[in-house]
TISE-306580 format. One record per atom (N, C-alpha, C, CB): x, z, y. Coordinates in steps of 0.001 Angstrom, whole numbers, plus 500000, padded with zeros to 6 digits. Glycine has a CB too. Layout:
<rs>
XZY...
</rs>
This chain:
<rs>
487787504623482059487751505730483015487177505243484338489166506329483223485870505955484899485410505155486412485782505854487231483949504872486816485844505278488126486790505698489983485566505680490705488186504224490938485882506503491726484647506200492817485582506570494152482968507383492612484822506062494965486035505718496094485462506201497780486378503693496050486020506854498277485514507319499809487132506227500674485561509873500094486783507217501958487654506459502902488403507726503596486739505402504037489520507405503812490600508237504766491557507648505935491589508824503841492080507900506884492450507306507923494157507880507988491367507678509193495069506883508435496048507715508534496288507151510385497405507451507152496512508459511398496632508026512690497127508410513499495940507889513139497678507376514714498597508011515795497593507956516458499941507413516392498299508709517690497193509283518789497009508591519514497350510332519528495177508470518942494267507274519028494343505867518595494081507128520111495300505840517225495258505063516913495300504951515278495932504636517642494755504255514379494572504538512822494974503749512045493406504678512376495562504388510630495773503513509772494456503713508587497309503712509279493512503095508670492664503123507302493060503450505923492207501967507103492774504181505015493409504772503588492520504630502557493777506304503589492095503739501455491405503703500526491835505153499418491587502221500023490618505653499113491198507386498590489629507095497058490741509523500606490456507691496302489766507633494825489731508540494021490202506818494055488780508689493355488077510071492387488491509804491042486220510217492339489223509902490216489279510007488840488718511101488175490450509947488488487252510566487685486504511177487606486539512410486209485619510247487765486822511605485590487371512439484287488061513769484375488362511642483589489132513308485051490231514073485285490537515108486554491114513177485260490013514494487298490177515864488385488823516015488835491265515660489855487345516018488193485960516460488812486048517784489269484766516396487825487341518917487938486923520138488738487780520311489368486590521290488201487911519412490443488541520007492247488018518742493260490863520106492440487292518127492892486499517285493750485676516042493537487218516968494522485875515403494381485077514043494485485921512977494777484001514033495551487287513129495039487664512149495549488787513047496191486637511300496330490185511612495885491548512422496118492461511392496798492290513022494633493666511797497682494591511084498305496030511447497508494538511435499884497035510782496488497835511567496598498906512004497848498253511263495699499468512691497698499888513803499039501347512615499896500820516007498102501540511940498688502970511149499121502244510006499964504075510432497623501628509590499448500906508460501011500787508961502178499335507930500979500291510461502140500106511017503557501453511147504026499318512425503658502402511537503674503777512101503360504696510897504126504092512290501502504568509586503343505047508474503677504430508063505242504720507507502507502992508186505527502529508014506615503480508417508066501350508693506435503175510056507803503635511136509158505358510614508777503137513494508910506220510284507883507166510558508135507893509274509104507652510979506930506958508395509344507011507290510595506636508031512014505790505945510320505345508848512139505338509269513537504007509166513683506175508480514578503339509288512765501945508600512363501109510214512023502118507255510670499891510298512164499146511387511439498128510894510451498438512273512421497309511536509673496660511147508389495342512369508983497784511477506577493920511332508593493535511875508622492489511300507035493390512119509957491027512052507220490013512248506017488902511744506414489730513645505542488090510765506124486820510425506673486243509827506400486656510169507459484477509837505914483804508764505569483289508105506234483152508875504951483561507926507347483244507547508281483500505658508557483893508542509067483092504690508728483116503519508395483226502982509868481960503102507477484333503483510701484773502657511680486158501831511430484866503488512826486101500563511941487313499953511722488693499844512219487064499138511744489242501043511469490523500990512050491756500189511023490887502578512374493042500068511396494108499430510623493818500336508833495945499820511607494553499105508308494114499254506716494821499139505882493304498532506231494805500413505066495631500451504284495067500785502860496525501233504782495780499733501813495131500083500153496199500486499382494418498738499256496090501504498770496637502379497947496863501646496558495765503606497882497329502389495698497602502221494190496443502459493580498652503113493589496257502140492021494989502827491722495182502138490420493523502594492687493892502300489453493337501560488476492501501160488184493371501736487847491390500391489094490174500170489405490463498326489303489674501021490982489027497804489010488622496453488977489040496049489951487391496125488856489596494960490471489955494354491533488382493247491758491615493589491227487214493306491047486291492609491068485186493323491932486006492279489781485162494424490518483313494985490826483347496335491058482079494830489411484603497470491069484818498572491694484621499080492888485628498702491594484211500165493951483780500192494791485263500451495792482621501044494639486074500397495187487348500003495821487393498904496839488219499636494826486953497725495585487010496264495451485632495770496258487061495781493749484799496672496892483730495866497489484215496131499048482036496404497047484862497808498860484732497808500693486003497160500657484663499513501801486924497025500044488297496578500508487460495062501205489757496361498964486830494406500248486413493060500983485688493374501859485745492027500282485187493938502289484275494473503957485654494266504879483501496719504085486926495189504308487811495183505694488268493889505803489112496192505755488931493856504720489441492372504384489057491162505673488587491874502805487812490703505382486919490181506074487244490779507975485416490681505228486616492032508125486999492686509180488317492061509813487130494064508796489222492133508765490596491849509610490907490522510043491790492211508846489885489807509157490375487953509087489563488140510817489230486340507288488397488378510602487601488064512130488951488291513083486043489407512624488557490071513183489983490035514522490473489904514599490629490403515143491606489470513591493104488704513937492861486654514487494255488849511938491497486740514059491086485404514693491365485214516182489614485208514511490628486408516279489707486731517968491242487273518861487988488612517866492273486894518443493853488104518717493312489077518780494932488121520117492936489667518176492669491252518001493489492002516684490934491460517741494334492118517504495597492760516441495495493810515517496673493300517147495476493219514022494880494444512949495314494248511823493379494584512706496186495039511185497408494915509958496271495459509150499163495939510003496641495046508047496337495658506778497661495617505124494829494755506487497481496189504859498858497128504152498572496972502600498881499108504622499083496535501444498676496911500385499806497164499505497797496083499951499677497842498699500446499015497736499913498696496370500058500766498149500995498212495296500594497902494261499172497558493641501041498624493831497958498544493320497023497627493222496689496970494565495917498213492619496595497720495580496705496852496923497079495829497109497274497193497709498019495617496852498748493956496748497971493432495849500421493725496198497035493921494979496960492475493695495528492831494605497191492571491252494547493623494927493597493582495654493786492233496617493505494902496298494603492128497378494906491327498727494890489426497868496981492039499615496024489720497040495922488370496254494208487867495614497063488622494836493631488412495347492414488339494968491591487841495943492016489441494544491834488585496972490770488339498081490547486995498818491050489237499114492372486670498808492677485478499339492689484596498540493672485424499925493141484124497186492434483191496158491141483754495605493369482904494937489928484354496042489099484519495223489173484255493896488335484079495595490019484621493255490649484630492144490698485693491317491664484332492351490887485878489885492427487327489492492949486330488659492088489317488385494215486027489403495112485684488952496454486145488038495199485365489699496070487688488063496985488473487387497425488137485836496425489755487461498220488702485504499052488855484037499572489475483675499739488338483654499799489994482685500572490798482074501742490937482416500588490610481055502517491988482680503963492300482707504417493400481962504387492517483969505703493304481744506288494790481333506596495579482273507457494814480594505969496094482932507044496601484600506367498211484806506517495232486644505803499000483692505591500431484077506609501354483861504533500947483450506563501478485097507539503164485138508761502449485110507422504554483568509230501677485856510680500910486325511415500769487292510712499935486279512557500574487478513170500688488844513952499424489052514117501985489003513633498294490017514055497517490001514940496611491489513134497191489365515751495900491373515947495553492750515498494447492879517163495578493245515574494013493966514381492847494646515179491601494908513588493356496301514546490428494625515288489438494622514274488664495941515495488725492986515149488208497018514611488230498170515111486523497973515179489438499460513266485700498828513430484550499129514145483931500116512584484263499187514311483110500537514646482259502191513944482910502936514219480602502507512597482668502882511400483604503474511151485093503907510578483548502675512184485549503544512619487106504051513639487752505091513068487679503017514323486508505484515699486464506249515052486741507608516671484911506154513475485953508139513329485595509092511768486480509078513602484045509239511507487274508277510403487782507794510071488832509003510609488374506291509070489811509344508810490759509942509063491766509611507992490791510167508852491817508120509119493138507595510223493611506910508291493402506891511357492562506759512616492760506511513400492296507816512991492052505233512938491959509120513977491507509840515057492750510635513251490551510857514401493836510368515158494776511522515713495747510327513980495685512949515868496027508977516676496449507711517618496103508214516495495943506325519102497457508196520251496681508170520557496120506739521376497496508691521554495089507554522179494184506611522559495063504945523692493593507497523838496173505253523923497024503708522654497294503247524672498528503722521712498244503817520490498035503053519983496855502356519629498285503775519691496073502778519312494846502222520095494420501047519375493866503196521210494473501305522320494300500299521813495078499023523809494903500869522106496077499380521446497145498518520437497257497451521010497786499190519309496415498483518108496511498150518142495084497088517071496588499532518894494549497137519343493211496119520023493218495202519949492284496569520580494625494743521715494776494082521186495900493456523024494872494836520509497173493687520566498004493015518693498333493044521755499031493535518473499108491869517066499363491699516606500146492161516663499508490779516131499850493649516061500948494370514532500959494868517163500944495487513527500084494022511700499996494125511351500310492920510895498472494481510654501307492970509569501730492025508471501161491654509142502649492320508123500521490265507380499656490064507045500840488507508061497889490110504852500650488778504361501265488285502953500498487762504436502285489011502946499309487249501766498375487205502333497521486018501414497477488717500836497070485436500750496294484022500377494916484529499539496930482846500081494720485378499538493514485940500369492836487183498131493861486386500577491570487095501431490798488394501042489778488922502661490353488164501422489272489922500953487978489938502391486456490029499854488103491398502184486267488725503422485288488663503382484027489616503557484728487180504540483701489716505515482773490864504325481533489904508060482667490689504305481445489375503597479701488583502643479805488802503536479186487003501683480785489627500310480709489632500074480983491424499578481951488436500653481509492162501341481705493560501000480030493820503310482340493581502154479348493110502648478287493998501717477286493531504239477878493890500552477511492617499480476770491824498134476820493065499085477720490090498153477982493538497475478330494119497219477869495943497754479410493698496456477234496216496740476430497515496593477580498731495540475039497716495418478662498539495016479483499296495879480231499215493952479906499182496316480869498161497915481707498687498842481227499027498635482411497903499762480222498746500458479695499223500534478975500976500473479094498278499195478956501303498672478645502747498956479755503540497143478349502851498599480926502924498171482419503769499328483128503896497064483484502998500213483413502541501178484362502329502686482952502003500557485661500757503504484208502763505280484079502269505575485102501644506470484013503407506507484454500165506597485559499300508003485683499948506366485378497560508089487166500291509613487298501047510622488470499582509304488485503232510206488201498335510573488849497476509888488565496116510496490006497921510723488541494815510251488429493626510961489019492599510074487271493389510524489332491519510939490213490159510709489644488754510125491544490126511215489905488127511003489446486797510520490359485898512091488953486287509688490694484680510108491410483345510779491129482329509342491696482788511781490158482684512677489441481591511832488035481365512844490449480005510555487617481194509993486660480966509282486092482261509260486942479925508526486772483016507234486092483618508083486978485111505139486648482823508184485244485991508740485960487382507285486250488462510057484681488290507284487347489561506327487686490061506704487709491322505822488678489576505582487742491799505885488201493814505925489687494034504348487668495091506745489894494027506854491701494658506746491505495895508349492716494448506998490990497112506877491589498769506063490244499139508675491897499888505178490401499906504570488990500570504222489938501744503082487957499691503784488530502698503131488804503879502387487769504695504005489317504621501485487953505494500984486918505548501497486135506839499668487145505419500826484721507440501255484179508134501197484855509324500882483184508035501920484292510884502005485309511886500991485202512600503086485317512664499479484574512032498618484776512545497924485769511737498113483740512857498379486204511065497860487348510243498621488165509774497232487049509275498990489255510144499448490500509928499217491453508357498814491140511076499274490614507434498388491555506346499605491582505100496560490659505721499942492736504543501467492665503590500923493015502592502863493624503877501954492779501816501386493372500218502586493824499487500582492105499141503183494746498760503877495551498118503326495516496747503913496788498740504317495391495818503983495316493780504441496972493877505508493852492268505700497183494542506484498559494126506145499534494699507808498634494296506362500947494791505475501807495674506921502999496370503925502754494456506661501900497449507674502744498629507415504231499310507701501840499937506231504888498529506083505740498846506439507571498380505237505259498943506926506535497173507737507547496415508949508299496144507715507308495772509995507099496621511302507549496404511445508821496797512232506799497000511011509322497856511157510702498172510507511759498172511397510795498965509168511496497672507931512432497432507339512177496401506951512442498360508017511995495180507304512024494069507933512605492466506907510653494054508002513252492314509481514462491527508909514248489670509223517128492303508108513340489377507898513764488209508846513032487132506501513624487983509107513843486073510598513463485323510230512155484747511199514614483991510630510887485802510456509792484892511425508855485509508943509225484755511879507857484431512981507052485263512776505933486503513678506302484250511119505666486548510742504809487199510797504710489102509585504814486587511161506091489027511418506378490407512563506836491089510692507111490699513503505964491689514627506278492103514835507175493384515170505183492196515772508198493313516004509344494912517442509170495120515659511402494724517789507788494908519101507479495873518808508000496945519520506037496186520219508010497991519828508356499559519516506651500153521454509325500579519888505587499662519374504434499633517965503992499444519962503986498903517395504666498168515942504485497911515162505259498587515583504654496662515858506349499337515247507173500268515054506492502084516245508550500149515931505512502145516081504683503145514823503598503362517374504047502892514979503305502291514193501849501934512591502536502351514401501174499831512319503744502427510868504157501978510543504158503925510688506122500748511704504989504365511777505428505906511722503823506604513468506467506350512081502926506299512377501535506986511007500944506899513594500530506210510329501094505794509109500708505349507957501145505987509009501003504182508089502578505959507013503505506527506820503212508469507652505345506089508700502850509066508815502809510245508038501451510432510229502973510704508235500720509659507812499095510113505789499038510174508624497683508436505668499687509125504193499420508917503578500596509904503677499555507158503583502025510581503649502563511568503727501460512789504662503463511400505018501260513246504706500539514369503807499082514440505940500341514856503772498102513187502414497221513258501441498113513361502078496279512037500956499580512730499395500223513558499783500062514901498878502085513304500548500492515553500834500542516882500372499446518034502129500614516844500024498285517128500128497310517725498247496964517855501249496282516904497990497661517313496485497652517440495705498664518305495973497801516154494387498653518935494311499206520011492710500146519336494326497978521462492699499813518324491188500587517769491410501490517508490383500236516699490572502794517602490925503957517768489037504919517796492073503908519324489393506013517292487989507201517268487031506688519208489047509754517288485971507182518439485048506964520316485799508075520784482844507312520626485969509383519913486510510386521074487309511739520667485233510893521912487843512177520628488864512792520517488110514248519282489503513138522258486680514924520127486379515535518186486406514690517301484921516154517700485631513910517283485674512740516222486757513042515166486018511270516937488226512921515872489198512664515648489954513779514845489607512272516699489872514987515324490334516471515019489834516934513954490028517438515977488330516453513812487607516793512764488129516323511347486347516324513030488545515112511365489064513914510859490452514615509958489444512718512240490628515173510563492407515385510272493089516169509114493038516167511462493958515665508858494275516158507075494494517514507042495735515484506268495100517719508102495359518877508232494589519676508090495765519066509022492794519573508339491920520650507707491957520855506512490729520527507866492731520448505574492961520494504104494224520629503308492502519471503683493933521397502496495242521623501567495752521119500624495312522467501096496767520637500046497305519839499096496920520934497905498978519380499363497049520341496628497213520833495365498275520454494373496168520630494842499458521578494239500457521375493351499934520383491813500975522963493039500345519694491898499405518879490513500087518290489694498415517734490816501586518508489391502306517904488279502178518392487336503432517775488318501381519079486977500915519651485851500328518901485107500228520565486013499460518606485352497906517284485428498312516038485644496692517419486795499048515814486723498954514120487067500178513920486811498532513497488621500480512651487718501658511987487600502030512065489254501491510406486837501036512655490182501735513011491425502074514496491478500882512635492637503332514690492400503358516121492737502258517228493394504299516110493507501690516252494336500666517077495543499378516268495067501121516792497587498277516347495528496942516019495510496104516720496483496457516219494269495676515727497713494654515850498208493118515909497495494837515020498951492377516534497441491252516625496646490390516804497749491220517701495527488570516241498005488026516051498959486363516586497920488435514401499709485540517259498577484302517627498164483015516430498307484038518897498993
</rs>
């Protein structure tokens, strides 16, 4: 099945989170060219954040979505390495610029940084699992301000949605000199056999995270399957997540030249599409 891939922005005022957005071409041609599902946007605004739509190729904060595309030769996989790149420069230069990744996102990010695919097989579709947190997470950025019960929580009960055939195991992580240089795995999972990195992030000269599970769901994603938990806990975990990666955009100062630019941009010129019919998301952004 081929993907083809535009760009979307999610942003506070005057300030952006970049959104990798994809066409399954097969399957939804008759309603567009290219789609966001609605829970990323969803997960976005419910930090304080707005979402916008754009092909527009300015560099703002970055964020990679889920998907099923080549992590090689997909056009996912070429601009992701444009930002990629983008972000290594300015976080060189202190020019403060997160980038975000979300299940294939995360194995995108691992790739980039071992020029590698290091991936493997797992059993882990459509699962709900809890997170087994390193040393490396106590003191982490993106778990440091979770209260304590949460965390607890988040160690004890299956409260991440994990939706991927592919991982990247702990024996190939710690094999690996360039990941192990770049990223702290502040979290890992098993499928009964082969243990993996579920949460990393990179060093604090680099701002760049990666997610196996997809925190964007617990609360915006209704389709009858067990893989997605709506504890008021797993509903927590998504808000803590969404708040943390929101305020790292915050921390960056790139932003539209000017305010149409910006309006034009905005999701809000567009309507979701009820789509559990069809997909496996509730809503669907669809783009011409």
């Amino acid at each position: 099945m081929k993907f083809k891939s535009l760009w979307g922005f999610s942003c506070l005022p005057g300030q952006c989170i970049q959104v990798q957005i994809e066409t399954r071409s097969n399957t939804f041609r008759k309603y567009g060219r290219s789609y966001i599902a609605a829970s990323y946007v969803k997960f976005i605004e419910s930090a304080g954040a707005r979402v916008l739509f754009t092909c527009n190729t300015l560099f703002f904060r970055v964020l990679f979505p889920g998907g099923g595309v080549s992590l090689l030769t997909s056009q996912y996989a070429r601009v992701a390495k444009i930002f990629y790149k983008k972000a290594l420069k300015a976080n060189d230069k202190i020019d403060y610029f997160p980038v975000w990744g979300t299940c294939l996102g995360h194995q995108e990010l691992t790739y980039l940084t071992s020029e590698k695919n290091l991936l493997v097989r797992t059993k882990t579709e459509n699962i709900s699992l809890p997170l087994t947190f390193t040393t490396a997470a106590k003191d982490s950025r993106m778990f440091q301000n979770f209260p304590d019960d949460l965390l607890q929580k988040l160690a004890t009960e299956p409260l991440t949605a994990h939706f991927h055939k592919w991982s990247l195991s702990m024996k190939d992580f710690r094999k690996n000199e360039k990941l192990r240089n770049f990223y702290k795995v502040l979290t890992t999972n098993t499928d009964g056999n082969i243990e993996f990195a579920s949460t990393m992030e990179g060093t604090y000269k680099y701002p760049i995270y990666g997610v196996q599970w997809h925190p964007e769901k617990n609360p915006f994603e209704w389709k009858n399957v067990s893989g997605i938990p709506h504890s008021p806990s797993a509903v927590k975990v998504t808000y803590y997540i969404a708040d943390f990666l929101v305020n790292e955009a915050r921390k960056s100062l790139h932003h539209f030249p000017n305010k149409d630019e910006e309006t034009e941009a905005l999701i809000y010129n567009y309507a979701p599409v009820f789509s559990s019919a069809f997909s496996i998301y509730q809503q669907i952004y669809f783009f011409a």
